[in-house]
N, C-alpha and C positions, 0 to 999 in steps of 0.2 A: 483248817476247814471247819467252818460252824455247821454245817450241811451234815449230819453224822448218822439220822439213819433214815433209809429209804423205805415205805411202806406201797406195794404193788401190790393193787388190788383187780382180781377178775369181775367184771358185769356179772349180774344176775340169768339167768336161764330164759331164754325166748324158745318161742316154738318150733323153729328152726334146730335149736341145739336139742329138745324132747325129738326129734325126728331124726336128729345125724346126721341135717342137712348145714353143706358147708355155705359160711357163710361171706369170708370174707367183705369185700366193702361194700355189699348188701348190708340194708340198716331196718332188719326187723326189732321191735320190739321188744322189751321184757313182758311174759306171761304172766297169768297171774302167781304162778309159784315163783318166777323170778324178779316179782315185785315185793310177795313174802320174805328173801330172799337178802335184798337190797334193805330191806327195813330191820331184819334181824342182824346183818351185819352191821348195818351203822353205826349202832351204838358200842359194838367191841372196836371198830375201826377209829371208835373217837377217843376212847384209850389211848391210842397213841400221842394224843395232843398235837396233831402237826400244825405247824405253823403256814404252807401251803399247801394247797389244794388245786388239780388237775386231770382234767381227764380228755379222751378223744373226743370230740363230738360225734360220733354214730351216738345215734339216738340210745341205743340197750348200755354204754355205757355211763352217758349223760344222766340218763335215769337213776341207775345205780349211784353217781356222785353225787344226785339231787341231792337222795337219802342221808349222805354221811355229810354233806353240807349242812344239812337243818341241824345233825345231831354234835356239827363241831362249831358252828355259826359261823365259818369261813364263806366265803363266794366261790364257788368252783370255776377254773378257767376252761374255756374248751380249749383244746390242741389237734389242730390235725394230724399232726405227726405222730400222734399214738395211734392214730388205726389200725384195724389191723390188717394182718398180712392180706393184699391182693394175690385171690388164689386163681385171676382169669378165668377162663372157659370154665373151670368146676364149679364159679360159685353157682348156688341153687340148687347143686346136685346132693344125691345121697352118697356114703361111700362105694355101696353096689353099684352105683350110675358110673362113676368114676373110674370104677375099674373094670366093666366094662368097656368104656371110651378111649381108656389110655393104660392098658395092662402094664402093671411094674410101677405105675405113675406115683401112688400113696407112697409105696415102700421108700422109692426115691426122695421123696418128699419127706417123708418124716425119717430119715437116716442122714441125709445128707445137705445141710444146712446151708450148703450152696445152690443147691437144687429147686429150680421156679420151676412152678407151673407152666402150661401155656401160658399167654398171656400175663402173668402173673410174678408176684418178688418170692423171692428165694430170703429164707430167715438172716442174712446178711445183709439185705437190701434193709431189712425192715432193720433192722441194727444201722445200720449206718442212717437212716433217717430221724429214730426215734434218739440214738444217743447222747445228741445235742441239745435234748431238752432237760436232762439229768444238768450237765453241765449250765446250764442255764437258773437252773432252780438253787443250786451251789452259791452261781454269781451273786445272786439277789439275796442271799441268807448269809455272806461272805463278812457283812460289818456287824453281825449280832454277837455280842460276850457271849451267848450261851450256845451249847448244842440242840441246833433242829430238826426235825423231823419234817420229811415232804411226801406226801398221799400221793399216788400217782393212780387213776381207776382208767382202766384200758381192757386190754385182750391178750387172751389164751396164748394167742401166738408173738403177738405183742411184748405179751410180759417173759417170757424164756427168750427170746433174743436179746430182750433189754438184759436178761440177769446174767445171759453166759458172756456176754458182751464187757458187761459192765467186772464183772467177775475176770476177765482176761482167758478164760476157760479156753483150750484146744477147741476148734471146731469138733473135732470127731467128737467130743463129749457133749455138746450142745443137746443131742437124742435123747441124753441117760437121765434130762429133767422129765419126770411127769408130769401132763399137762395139770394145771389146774382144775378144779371143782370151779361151778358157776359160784362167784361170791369168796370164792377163797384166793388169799394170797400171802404173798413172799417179805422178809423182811431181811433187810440189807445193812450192815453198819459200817461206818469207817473207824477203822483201827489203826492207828500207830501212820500206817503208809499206802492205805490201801481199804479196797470193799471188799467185805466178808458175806457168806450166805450165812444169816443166823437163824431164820427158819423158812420151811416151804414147805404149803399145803396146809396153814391154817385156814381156820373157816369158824364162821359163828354155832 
């Protein structure tokens, strides 16, 4: 495998995330701190040197791969399959809203990995949608002599299904990542026979 290490990066901060309001595949914007944000990352995320570049198309992460585009000269691809997690009837809401609406709802939701929303995918779901683009970016990097690195800019809930997934991790352990920072993300490597967590929770 030439494909050897995976860099997951979180969007920048919209106004939605300054409020605690959920967003799922609602496509606000990055703010102005979460355009500071996307600019200051880019150029440590160019470090990496990745050879591809990809992100969801919701606008707040598009935005964000703008940034690290200009700063690695790659073309960023959109991907719909990196969205993020469809949280149904909550998006829009605050957490207060939510748990008012559906008492026990959050808990369930952030403990148990099988667990959708009304409406909505369960961090499974979103795993088994977004997996296949890992395996994908492998494919296309499979005839280089050297090892490469592939940028992936997506979502919060996005990027912890992709890692416990891709990581082989128990479901019951999928909970015990904590979420990322706006702008901060994970890095991945293959070793020997397999993907390892090498870090989580970097940020510029």
């Amino acid at each position: 495998m030439t494909l050897h290490r995976l860099v997951l990066a979180r969007h920048g901060r919209t106004t939605w995330n300054a409020e605690s309001r959920m967003q799922g595949r609602l496509d606000p914007d990055l703010d102005d701190l979460g355009r500071a944000q996307a600019l200051a990352a880019a150029p440590v995320l160019a470090t990496y040197e990745p050879a591809l570049l990809v992100a969801s198309d919701q606008v707040r992460a598009w935005r964000t791969a703008e940034a690290v585009a200009k700063e690695t000269g790659l073309v960023a691809r959109p991907e719909p399959r990196l969205r993020e997690t469809s949280v149904g009837d909550w998006e829009g809401l605050t957490g207060g809203e939510v748990s008012a609406g559906w008492p026990g709802g959050l808990e369930s939701w952030r403990t148990d990995p099988t667990w959708a929303p009304p409406n909505g995918e369960s961090r499974v779901d979103v795993a088994e949608r977004a997996r296949p683009v890992l395996g994908e970016l492998a494919d296309e990097l499979a005839d280089s002599d050297e090892e490469q690195t592939a940028m992936v800019v997506a979502h919060g809930g996005t990027i912890i299904a992709l890692t416990a997934s891709t990581l082989g991790w128990p479901l019951e352990t999928w909970p015990t990542l904590q979420p990322l920072a706006n702008c901060g993300w994970a890095v991945l490597e293959h070793r020997i026979d397999r993907w390892r967590l090498r870090a989580w929770g970097l940020g510029a």
